[in-house]
N, CA, C and O atoms as a GROMACS GRO file, in nm:
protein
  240
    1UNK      N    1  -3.593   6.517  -6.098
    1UNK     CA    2  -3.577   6.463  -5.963
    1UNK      C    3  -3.574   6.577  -5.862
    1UNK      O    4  -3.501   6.675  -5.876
    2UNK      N    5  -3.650   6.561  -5.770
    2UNK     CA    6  -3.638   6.635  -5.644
    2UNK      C    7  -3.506   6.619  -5.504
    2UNK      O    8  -3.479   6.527  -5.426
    3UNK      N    9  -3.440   6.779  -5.529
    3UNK     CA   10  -3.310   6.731  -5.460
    3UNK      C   11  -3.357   6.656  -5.317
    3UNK      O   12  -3.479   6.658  -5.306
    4UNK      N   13  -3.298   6.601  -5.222
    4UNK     CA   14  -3.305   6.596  -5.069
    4UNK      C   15  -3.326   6.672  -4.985
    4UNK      O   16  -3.412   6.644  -4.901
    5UNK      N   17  -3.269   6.773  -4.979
    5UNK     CA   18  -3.305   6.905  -4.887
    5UNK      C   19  -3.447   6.938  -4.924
    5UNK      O   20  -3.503   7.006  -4.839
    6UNK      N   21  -3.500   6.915  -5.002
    6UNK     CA   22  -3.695   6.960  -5.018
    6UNK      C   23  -3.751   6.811  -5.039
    6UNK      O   24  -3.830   6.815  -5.134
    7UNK      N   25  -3.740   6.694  -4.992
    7UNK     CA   26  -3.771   6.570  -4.992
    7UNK      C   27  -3.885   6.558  -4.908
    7UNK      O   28  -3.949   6.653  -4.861
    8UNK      N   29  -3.906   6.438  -4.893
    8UNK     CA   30  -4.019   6.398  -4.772
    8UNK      C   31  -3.931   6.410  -4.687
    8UNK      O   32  -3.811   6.390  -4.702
    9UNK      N   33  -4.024   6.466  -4.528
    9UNK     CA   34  -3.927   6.464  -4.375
    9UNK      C   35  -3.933   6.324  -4.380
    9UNK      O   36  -4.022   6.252  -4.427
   10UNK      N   37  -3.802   6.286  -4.315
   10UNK     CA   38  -3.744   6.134  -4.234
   10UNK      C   39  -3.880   6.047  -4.172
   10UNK      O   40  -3.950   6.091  -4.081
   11UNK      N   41  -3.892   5.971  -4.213
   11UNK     CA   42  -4.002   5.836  -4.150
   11UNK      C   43  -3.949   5.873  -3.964
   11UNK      O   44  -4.017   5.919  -3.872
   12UNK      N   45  -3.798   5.829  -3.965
   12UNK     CA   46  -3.750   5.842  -3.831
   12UNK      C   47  -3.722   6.007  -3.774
   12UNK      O   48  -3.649   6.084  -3.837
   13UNK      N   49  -3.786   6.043  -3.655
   13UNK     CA   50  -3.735   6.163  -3.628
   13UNK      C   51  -3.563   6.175  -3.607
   13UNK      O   52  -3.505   6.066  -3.615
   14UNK      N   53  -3.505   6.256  -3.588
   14UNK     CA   54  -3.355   6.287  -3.575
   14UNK      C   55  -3.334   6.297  -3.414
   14UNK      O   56  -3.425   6.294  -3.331
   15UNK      N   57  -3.255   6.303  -3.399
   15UNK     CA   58  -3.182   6.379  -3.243
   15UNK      C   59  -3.246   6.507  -3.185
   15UNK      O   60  -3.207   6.623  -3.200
   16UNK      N   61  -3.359   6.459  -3.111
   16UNK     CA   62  -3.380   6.614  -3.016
   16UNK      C   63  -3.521   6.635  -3.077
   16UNK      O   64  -3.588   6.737  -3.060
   17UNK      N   65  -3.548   6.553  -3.132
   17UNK     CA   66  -3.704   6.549  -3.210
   17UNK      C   67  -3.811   6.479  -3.151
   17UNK      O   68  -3.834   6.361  -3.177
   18UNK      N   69  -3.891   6.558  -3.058
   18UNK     CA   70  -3.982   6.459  -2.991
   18UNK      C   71  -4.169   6.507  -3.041
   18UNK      O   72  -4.233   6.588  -3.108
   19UNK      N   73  -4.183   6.399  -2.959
   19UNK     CA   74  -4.356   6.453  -2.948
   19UNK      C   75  -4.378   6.574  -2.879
   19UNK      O   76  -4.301   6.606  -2.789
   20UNK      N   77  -4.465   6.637  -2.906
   20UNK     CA   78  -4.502   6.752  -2.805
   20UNK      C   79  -4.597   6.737  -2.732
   20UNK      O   80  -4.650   6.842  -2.695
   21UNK      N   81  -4.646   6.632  -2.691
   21UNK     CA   82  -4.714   6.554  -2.617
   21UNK      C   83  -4.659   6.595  -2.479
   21UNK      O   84  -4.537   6.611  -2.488
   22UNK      N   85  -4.711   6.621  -2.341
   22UNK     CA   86  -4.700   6.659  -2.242
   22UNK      C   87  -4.681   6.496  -2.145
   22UNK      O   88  -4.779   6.422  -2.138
   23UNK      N   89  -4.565   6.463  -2.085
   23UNK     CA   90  -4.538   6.351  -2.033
   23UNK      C   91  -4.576   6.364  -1.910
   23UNK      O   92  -4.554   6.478  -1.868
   24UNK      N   93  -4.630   6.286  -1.826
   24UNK     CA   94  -4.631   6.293  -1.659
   24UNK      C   95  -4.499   6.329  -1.587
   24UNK      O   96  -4.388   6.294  -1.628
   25UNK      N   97  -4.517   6.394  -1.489
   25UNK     CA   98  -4.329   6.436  -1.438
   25UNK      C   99  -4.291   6.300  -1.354
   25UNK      O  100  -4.364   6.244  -1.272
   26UNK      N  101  -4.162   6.258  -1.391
   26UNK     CA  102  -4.073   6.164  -1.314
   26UNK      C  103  -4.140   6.049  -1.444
   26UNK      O  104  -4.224   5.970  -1.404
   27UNK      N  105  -4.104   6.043  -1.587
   27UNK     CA  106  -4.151   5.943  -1.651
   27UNK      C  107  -4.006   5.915  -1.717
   27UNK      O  108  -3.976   5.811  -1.776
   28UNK      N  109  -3.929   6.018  -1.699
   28UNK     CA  110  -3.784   6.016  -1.759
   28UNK      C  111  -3.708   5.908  -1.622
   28UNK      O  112  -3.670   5.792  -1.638
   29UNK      N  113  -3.706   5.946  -1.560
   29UNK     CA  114  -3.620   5.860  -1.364
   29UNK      C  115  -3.703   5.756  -1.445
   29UNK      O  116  -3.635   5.714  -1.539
   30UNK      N  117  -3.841   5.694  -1.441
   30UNK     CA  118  -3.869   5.570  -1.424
   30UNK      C  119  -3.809   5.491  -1.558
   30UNK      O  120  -3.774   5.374  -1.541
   31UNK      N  121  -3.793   5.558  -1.712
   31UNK     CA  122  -3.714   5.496  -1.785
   31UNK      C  123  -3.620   5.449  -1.745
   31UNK      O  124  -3.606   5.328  -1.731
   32UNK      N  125  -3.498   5.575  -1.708
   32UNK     CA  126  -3.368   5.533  -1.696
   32UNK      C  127  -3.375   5.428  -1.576
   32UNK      O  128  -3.281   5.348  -1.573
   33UNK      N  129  -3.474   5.416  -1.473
   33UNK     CA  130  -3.433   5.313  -1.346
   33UNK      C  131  -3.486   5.201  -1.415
   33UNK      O  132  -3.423   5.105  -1.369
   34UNK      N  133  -3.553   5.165  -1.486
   34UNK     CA  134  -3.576   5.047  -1.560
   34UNK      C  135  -3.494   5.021  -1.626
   34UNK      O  136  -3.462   4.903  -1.634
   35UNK      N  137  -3.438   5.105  -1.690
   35UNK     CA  138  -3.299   5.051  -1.792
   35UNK      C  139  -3.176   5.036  -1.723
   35UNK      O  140  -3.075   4.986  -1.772
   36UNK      N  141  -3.186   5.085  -1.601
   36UNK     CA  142  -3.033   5.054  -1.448
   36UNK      C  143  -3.048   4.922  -1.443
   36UNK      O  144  -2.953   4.844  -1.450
   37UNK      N  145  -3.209   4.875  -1.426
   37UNK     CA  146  -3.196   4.763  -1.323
   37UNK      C  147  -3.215   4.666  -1.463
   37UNK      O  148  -3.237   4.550  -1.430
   38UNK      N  149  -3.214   4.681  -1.572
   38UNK     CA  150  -3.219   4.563  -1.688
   38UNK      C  151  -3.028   4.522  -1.691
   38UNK      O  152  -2.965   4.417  -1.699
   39UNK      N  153  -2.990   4.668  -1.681
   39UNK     CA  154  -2.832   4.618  -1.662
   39UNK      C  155  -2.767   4.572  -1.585
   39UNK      O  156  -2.664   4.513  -1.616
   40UNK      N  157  -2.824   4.591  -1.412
   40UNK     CA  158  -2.754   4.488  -1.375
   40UNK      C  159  -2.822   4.390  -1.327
   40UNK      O  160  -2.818   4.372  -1.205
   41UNK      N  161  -2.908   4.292  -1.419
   41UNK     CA  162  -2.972   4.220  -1.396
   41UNK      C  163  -2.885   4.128  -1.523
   41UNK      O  164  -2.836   4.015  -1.515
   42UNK      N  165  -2.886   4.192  -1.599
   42UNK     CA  166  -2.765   4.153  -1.682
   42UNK      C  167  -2.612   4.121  -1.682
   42UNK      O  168  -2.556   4.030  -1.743
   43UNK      N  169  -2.556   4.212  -1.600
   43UNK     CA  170  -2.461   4.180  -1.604
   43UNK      C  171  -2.416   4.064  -1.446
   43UNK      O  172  -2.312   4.007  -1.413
   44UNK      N  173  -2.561   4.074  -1.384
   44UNK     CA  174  -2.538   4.001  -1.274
   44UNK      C  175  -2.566   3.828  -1.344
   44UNK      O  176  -2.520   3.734  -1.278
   45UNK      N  177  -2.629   3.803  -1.453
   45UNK     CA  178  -2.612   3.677  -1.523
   45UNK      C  179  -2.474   3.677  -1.566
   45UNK      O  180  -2.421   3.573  -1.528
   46UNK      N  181  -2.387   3.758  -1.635
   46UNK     CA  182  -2.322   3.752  -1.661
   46UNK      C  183  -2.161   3.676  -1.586
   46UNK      O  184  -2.080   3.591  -1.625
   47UNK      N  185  -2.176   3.772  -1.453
   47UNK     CA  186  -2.112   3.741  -1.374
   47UNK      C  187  -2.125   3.607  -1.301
   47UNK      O  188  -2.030   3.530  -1.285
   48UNK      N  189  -2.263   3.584  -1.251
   48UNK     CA  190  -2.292   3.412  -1.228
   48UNK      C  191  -2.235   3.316  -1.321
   48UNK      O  192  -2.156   3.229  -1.284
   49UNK      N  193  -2.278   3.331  -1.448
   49UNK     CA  194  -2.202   3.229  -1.555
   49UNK      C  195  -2.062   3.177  -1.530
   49UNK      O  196  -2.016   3.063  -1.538
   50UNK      N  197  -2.004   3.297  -1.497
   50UNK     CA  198  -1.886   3.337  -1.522
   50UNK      C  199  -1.780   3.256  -1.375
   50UNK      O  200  -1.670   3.201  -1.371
   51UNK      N  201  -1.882   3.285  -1.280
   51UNK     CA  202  -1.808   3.163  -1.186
   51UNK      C  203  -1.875   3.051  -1.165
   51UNK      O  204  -1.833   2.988  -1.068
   52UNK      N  205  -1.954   3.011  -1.214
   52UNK     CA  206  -2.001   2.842  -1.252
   52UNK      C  207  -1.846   2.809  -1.372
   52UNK      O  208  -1.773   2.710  -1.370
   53UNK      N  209  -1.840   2.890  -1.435
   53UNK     CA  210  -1.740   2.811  -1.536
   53UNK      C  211  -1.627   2.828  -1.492
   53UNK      O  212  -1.547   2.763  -1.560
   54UNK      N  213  -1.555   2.910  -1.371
   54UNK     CA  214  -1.436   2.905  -1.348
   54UNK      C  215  -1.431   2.719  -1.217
   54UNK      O  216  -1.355   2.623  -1.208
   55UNK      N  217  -1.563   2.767  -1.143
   55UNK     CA  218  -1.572   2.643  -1.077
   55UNK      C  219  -1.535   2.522  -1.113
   55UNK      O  220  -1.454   2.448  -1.057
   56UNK      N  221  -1.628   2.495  -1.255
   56UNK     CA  222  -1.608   2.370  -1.323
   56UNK      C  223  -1.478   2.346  -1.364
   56UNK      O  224  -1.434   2.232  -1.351
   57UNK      N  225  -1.399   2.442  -1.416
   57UNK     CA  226  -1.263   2.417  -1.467
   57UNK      C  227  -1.178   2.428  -1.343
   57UNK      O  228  -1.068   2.422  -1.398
   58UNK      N  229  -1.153   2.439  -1.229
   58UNK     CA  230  -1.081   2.438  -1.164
   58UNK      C  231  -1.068   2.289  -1.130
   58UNK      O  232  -0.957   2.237  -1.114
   59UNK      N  233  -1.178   2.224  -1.119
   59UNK     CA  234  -1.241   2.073  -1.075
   59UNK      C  235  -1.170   1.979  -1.135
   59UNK      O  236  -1.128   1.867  -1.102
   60UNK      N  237  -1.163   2.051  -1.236
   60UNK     CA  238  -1.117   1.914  -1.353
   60UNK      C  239  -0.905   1.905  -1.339
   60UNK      O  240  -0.841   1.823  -1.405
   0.00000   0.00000   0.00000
C-alpha cells in the first residue's frame, strides 16, 4: 500500500489553492456584492415572514 503523503493530489483543491488563471480586476467586489445582496435579500424574507406572523397572532 502506498502511504498518503505520496498519494494522488486531492480531487478538491485545499485553502489558498487556486487557478493561475489571470481574473479581470474588480471580479472579487462583484462576487462578494452578489453574495451581500443574496443576504439581505434573504434575510429581508426572513424578516417579512416574521411580521405577517406576529400580525396574525396578535389578531386572534
Amino acid at each position: 500500500m502506498e502511504p498518503l503523503a505520496f498519494g494522488r493530489p486531492p480531487a478538491i483543491p485545499g485553502i489558498g489553492e487556486r487557478a493561475t488563471e489571470a481574473l479581470p480586476p474588480g471580479t472579487a467586489r462583484v462576487g462578494n456584492l452578489l453574495e451581500i445582496v443574496g443576504v439581505v435579500i434573504f434575510v429581508a424574507l426572513l424578516v417579512g415572514a416574521a411580521v405577517i406572523l406576529i400580525r396574525q397572532n396578535r389578531r386572534r
